[in-house]
SEDO-300608 format. One record per residue (C-alpha): residue in one letter; x, y, z. Coordinates in steps of 0.05 Angstrom, whole numbers, m for minus. Layout:
N
R_code_X_Y_Z
R_A_X_Y_Z
...
***
This chain:
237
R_code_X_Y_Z
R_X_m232_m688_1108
R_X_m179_m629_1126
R_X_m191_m564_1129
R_X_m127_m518_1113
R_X_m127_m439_1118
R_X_m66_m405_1079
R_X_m60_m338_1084
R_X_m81_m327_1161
R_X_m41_m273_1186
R_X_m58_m226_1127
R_X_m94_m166_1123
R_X_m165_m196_1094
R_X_m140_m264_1109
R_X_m137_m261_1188
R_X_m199_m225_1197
R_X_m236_m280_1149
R_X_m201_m340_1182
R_X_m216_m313_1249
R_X_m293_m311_1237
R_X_m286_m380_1202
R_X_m248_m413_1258
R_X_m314_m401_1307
R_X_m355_m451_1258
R_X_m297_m500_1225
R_X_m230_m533_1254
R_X_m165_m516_1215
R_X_m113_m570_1217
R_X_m58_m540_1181
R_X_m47_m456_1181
R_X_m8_m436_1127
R_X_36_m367_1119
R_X_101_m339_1088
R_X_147_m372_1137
R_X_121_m440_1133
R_X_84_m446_1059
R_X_143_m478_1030
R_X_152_m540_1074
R_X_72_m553_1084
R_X_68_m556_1002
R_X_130_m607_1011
R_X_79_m652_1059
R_X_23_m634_1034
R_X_m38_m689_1041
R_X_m96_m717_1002
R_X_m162_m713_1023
R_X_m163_m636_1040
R_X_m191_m570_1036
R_X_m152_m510_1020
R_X_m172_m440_1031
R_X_m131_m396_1001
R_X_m126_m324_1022
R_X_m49_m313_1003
R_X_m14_m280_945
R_X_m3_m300_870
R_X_71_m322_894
R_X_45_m377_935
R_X_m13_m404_882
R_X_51_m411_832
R_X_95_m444_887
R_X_41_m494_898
R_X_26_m509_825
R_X_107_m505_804
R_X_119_m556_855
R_X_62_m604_878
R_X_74_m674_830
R_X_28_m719_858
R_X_m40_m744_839
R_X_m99_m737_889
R_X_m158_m770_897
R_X_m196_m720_941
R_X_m170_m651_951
R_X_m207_m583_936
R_X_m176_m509_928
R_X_m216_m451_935
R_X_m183_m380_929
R_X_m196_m308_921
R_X_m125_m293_903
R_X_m135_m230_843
R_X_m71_m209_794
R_X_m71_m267_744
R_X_m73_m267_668
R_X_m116_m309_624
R_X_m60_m351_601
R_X_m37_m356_673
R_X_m116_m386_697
R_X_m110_m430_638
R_X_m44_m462_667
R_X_m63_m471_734
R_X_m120_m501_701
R_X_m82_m552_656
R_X_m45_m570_724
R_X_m104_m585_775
R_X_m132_m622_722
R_X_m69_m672_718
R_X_m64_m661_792
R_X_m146_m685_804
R_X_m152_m627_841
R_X_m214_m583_840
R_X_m219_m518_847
R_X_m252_m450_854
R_X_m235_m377_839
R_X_m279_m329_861
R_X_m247_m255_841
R_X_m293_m231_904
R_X_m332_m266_959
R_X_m375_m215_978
R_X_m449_m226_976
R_X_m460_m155_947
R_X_m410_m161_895
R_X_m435_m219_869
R_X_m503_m200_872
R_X_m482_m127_832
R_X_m451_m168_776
R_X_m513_m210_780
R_X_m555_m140_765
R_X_m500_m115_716
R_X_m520_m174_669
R_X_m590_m156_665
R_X_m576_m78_666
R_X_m531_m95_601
R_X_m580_m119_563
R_X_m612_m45_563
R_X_m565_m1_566
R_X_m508_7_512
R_X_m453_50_553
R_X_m408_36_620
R_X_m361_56_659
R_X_m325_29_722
R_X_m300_69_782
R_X_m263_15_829
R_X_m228_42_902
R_X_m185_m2_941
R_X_m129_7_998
R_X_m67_41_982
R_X_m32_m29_995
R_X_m74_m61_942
R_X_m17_m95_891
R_X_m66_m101_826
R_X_m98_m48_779
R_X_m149_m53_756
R_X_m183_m107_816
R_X_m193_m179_795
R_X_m271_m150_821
R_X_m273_m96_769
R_X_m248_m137_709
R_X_m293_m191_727
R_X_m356_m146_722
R_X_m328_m106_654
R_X_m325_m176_621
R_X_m395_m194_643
R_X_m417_m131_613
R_X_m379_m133_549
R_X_m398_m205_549
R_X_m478_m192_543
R_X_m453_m139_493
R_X_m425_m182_446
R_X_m490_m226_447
R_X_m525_m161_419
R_X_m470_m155_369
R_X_m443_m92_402
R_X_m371_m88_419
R_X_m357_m22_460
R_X_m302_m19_513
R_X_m316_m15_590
R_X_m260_38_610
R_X_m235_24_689
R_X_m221_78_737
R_X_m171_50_790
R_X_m166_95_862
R_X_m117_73_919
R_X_m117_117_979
R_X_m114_98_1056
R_X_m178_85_1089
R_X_m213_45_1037
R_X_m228_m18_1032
R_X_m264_m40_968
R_X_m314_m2_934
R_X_m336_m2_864
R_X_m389_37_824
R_X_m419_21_749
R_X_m439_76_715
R_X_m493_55_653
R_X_m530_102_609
R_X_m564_108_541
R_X_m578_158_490
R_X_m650_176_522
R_X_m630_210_572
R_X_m621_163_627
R_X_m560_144_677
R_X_m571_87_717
R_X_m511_67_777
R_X_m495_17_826
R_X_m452_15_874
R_X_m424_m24_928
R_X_m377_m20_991
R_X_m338_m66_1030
R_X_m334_m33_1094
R_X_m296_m85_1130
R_X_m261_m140_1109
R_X_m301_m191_1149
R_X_m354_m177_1086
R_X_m320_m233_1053
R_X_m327_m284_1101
R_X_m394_m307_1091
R_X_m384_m318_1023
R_X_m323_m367_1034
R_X_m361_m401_1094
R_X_m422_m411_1044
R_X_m379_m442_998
R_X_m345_m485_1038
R_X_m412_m511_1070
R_X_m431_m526_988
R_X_m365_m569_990
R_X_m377_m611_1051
R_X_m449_m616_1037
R_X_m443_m642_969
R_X_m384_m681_979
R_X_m315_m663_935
R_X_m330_m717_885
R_X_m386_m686_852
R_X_m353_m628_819
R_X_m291_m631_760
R_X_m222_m632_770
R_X_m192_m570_738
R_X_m194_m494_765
R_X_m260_m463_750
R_X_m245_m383_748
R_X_m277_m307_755
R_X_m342_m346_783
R_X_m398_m314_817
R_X_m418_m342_885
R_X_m487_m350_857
R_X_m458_m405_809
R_X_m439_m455_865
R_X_m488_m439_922
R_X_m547_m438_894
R_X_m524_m506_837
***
């Protein structure tokens, strides 16, 4: 089974691909110069880790036209519609390719939107405050939608439909932060917050999902893209 890393010389790509590379062997690294003509060759029975841009996930979907029998795509690539997930969906499943989007791979993230379920069920009113790098191309994060729709979500199983608004920030120096702000009408205001300090905070999660992968073995899971997951979903199934 191959390993593939695209998105290596990025900003949160390098520094995750450079903690991975001390545990697993890369055969192919993949960037902006070279995506096109590895997508041209690309091979079956691989793993792809994909730490690139929205460009690149369309490339590979507008122009890969053969069937695989083993072959596994797991991203973190943030910026795409409903409509858009639902396409590269359709595709991977005519492809037989399986795959994962996780909007973050932090552990804390995942755990927080873990805790906003349960602290949804209480409380009635939220708000999002979300702070990224100035160089960040989507607003509001893939991270902050992800969580208002798990909120809004347990909402709607209360029969209560009130919005989630999203406050976006982009200045130098961050990273990724994001605070939910809950409260009722008794007089109490819980939060929770999280910060990604460094972007090496998302390799763990990626390394614990590809160690799911090659544990379990690529056949058990569906072909199709399976996305806005929570870590939690696949590690722990």
């Amino acid at each position: 089974m191959n390993t593939d890393f695209v998105g290596y010389t990025g900003k949160t790509g390098s520094i995750v691909f450079n903690e991975l590379k001390k545990e697993f062997n890369f055969k192919n690294l993949i960037n902006s110069k070279n995506y096109k003509e590895y997508i041209k060759n690309i091979e079956d029975n691989t793993i792809i880790i994909d730490f690139s841009t929205k460009e690149f996930v369309i490339e590979f979907i507008n122009s890969v036209n053969k069937n695989f029998s083993s072959f596994f795509y797991i991203t973190g690539v943030t910026g795409f519609s409903e409509e858009e997930f639902q396409r590269i969906n359709i595709k991977f499943k005519e492809l037989n390719i399986k795959g994962f989007h996780f909007p973050n791979f932090s552990i804390g993230v995942n755990l927080l939107n873990s805790f906003v379920k349960k602290i949804s069920m209480y409380f009635d009113n939220a708000e999002i405050i979300e702070m990224h790098h100035k160089t960040k191309k989507d607003k509001p994060s893939g991270t902050a939608l992800t969580t208002s729709k798990i909120i809004k979500n347990t909402w709607k199983e209360k029969n209560l439909e009130n919005e989630v608004n999203i406050h976006s920030v982009r200045l130098p120096s961050l990273v990724a932060h994001q605070t939910v702000i809950f409260s009722n009408e008794f007089g109490e205001v819980l939060e929770i917050t999280h910060h990604s300090l460094n972007r090496i905070s998302f390799a763990l999660g990626v390394k614990k999902v590809l160690e799911k992968i090659l544990k379990d073995g690529i056949e058990k899971w569906e072909s199709g893209l399976s996305y806005n997951l929570n870590l939690f979903d696949v590690i722990e199934k």
